[in-house]
N, C-alpha and C positions, 0 to 999 in steps of 0.2 A: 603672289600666287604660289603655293605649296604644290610640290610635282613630286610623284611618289611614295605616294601615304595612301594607305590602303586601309585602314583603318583595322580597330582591335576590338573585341568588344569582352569585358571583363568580365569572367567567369567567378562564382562562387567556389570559394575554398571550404567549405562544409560538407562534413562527410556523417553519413546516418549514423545513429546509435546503432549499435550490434545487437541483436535479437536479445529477447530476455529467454534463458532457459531455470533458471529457476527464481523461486517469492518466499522470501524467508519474514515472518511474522515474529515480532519481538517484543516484551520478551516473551519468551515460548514457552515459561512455566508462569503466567500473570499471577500474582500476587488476590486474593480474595478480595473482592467487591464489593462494599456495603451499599446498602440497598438506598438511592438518590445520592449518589457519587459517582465521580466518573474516571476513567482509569485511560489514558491515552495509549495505542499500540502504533506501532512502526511497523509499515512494510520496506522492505528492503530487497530491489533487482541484481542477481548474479547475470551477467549479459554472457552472450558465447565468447566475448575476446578475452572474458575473464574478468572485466569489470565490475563492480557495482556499483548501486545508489540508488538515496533516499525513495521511494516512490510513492510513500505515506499519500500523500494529498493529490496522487491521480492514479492511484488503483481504485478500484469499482470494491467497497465493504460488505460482507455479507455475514450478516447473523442470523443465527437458525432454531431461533426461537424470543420472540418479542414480546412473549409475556414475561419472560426474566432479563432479556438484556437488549439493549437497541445500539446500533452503532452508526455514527455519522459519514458521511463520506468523507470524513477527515478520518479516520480509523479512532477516533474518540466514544469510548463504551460507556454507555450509563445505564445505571442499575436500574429494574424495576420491581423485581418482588426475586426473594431468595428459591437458590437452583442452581444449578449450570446451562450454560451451551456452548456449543460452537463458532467461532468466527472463522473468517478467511477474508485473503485478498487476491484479487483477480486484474490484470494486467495483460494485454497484448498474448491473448489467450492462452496466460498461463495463471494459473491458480496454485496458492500457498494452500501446504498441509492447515488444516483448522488445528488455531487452541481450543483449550475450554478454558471457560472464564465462570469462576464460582462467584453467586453472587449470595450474601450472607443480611442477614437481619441484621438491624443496629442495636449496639448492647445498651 
């Protein structure tokens, strides 16, 4: 018989990520897009303790016009007819400045 055991119960030592204050889109001058090619961007979280990281593959993509250019929810851009537009990435309610991403005819 065990006398004096009051027992414990084991807390998690995980502590949250620190808020995202800003979404940096990279790279931020892309490179010209030929038209059924595709050109991958990066988003990237500055958190408030001053941290960052990758966030490409769970910020929400948005591109702002789909007759020239479509982006996946991976931040992966493919050409559809020559133009420009804007993209962005959008994360725990914060949203990255848009590039523009030129998309050019094949020579």
């Amino acid at each position: 018989m065990v006398t004096g055991f009051t027992g414990c119960a084991a807390k998690s030592a995980t502590t949250p990520k620190a808020a995202i204050v800003t979404i940096e889109i990279s790279p931020t001058t892309p490179p010209d897009l030929t038209v059924h090619t595709n050109l991958q961007l990066t988003a990237t979280a500055t958190y408030a303790d001053g941290s960052t990281g990758d966030i490409t593959n769970t910020a929400n993509w948005t591109g702002f016009n789909n007759t020239v250019l479509t982006v996946s929810t991976t931040g992966s851009v493919y050409g559809v007819s020559a133009g420009s537009a804007k993209v962005n990435a959008a994360l725990g309610g914060i949203t990255s400045l848009p590039v523009l991403v030129t998309v050019v005819a094949p020579q």
